[in-house]
C-alpha positions in Angstrom: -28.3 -47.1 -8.9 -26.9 -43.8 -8.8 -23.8 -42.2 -10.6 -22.8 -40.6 -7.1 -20.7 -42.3 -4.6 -21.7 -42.9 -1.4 -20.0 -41.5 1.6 -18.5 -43.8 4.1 -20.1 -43.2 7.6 -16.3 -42.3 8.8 -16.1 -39.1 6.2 -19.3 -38.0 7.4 -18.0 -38.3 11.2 -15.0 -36.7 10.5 -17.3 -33.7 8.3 -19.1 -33.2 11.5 -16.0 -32.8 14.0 -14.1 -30.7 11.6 -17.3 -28.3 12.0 -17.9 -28.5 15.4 -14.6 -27.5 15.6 -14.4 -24.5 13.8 -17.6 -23.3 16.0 -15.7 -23.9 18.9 -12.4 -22.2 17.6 -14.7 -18.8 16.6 -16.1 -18.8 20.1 -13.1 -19.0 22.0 -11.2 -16.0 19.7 -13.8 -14.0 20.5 -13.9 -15.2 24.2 -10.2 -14.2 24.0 -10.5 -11.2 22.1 -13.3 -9.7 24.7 -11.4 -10.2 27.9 -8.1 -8.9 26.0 -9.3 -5.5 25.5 -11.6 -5.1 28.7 -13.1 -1.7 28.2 -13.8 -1.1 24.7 -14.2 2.4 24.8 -11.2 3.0 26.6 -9.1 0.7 24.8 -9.7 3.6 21.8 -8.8 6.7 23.7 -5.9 8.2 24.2 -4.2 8.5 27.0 -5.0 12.0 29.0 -2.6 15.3 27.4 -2.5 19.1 28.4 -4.8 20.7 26.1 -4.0 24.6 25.3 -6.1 27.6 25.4 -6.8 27.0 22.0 -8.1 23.6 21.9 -10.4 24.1 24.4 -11.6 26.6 22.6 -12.1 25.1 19.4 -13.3 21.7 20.8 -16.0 23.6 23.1 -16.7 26.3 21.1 -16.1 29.0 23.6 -13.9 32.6 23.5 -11.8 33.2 26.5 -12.7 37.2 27.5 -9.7 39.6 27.8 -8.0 39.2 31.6 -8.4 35.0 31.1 -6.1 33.2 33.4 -5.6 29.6 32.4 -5.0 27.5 34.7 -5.2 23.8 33.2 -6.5 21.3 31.0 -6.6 18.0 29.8 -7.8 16.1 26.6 -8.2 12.7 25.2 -9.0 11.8 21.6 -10.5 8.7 20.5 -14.3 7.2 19.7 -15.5 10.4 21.7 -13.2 13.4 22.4 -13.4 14.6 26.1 -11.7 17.8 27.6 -11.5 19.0 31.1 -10.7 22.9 31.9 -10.5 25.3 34.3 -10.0 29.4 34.0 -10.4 32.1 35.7 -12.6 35.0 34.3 -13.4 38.4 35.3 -17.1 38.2 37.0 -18.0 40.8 35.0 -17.2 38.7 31.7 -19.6 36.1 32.5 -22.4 36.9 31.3 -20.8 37.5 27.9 -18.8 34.4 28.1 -22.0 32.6 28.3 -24.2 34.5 25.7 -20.9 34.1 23.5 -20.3 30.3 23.9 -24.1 30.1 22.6 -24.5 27.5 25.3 -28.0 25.3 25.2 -28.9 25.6 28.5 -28.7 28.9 31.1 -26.8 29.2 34.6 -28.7 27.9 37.0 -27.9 29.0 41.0 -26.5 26.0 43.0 -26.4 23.6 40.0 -23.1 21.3 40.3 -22.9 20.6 36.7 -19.6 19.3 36.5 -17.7 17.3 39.5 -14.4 15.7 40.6 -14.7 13.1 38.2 -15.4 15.1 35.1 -11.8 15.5 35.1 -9.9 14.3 32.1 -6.7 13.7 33.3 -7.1 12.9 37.1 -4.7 15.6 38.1 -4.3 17.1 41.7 -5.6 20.7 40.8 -9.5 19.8 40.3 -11.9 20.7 42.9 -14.8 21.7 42.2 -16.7 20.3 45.2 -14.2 22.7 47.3 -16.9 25.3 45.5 -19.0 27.1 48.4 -21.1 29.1 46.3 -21.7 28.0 42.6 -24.0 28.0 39.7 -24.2 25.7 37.2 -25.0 24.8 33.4 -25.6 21.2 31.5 -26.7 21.3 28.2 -29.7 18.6 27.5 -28.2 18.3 23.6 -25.4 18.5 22.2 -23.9 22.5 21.1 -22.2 23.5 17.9 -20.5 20.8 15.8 -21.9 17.5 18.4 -20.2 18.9 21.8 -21.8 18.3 24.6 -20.6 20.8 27.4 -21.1 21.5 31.1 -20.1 24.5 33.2 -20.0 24.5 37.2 -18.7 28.6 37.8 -17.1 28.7 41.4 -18.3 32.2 42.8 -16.2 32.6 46.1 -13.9 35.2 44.8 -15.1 38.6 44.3 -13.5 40.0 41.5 -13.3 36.9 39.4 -15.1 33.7 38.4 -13.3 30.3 38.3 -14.9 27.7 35.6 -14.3 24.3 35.9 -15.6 23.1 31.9 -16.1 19.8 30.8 -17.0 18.7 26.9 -17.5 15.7 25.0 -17.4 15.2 21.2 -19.1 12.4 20.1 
């Protein structure tokens, strides 16, 4: 016979339930845990905060021309930073403002890159569908330092260029 005693059929019942429920304690935390928190991602972002003329342009690597009027912005830090802007330019600064923000992608006529739900912080002052004449610009991959960026320029006025800007840091 051997050295080793023998387990009572009772030990090994009770050894099988004490298992079973541990398996069925890890499922339901994470049962719990996944319909606690919802949206993952936006369980990790901050809530939406004005955003000054200098973050947007550090987080989308652009430089405001001379005669800039700000008009507002909103950012949110988390997994992913996102930023909503919108400025008015001189028209005549365009074209620099693009060739300087060393954007991926060129203006393209009629192209509504960015829209009313590209805003950050869901405020009363973005409208870019309200846009009759517009162009456009969506970069395909991402700019300097990981930004993805997008550009819809509202060209109603005459003397000046509204730009409704929307970037993502992963």
């Amino acid at each position: 016979m051997s050295d080793q005693p023998r387990r009572s059929r009772a030990s090994t019942y009770a050894l099988v339930l004490a298992g079973l429920s541990l398996v069925l304690s890890v499922i339901s935390c994470g049962v719990v845990a996944v319909t606690q928190l919802g949206d993952t991602d936006a369980a990790l972002q901050s809530p939406p905060r004005p955003a000054t003329a200098s973050e947007v342009e550090a987080v989308a690597h652009v430089t405001f021309p001379p005669g800039t009027v700000f008009l507002s912005a909103v950012s949110s830090n988390g997994l992913e930073s996102h930023l909503s802007a919108r400025f008015r330019i001189p028209r005549d600064a365009l074209d620099t403002f693009v060739r300087d923000g060393d954007f991926g992608a060129e203006l393209t006529p009629g192209l509504r890159a960015v829209t009313r739900e590209d805003d950050v912080g869901g405020g009363d002052t973005w409208h870019p569908e309200r846009a009759a004449r517009v162009s456009g610009l969506a970069e395909g991959a991402p700019g300097p330092n990981g930004t993805y960026r997008r550009l819809l320029v509202d060209l109603d006025a005459t003397d000046a260029v509204t730009i409704y800007l929307r970037a993502t840091r992963p």
